[in-house]
FITORTOR-773291 format. One line per field, with one value per residue (C-alpha): x, y, z. Coordinates in steps of 0.2 Angstrom, whole numbers, plus 2048, in hexadecimal, padded with zeros to 3 digits. Example, Ala and Ser with C-alpha at 12.3 -4.5 7.8 and 13.67 -1.06 7.14 Angstrom:
x: [83E;844];
y: [7EA;7FB];
z: [827;824];
END
This chain:
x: [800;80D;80A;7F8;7F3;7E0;7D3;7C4;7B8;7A5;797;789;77D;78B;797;7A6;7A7;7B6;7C6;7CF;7E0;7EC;7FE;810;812;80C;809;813;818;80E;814;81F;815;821;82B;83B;83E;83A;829;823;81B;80F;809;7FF;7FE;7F6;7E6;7E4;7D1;7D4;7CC;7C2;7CD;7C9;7CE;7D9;7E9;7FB;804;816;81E;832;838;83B;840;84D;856;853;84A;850;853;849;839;83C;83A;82A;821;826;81F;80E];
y: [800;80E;81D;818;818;819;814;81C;814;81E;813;81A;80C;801;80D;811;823;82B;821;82E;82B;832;836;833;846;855;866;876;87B;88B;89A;89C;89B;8AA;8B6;8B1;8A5;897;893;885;882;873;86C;860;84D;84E;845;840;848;858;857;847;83A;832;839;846;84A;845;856;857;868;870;87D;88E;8A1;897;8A7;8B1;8C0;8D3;8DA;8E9;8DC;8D0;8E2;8E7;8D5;8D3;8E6;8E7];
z: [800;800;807;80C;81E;821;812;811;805;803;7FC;7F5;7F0;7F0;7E3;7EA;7E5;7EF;7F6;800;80A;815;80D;813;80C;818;812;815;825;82D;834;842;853;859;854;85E;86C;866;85C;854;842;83D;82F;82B;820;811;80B;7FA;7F7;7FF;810;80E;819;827;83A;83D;830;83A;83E;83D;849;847;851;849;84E;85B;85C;86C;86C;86F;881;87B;876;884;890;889;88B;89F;8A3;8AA];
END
């Protein structure tokens, strides 16, 4: 089977009309949770009929904007 995972069959009077399936592949990773200190992206598996699959799509996460982030920025969040 590949890179299927989860089959989803839909009968309609007994004609199959639409096999969908999650991919090995995932999509583009999102923006940057934060600015700097340490974010996260996510994105998500791909399904091979747009959004028709089965369950919830697997997420994949990597960190980003690691570097830390300016005195002058880190100042301005801890006042009141």
């Amino acid at each position: 089977m590949g890179q299927l995972k989860d089959l989803l069959v839909i009968m309609v009077r007994g004609v199959n009309i639409v096999s969908a399936v999650w991919l090995d592949t995932y999509g583009d990773y999102g923006e940057c949770s934060l600015t700097c200190g340490g974010g996260v992206q996510i994105r998500q598996q791909l399904c091979s009929h747009g959004d028709t699959c089965p369950g919830i799509p697997g997420t994949e996460e990597r960190e980003c904007n690691t570097q830390e982030c300016p005195r002058e920025f880190m100042a301005a969040c801890l006042k009141v």
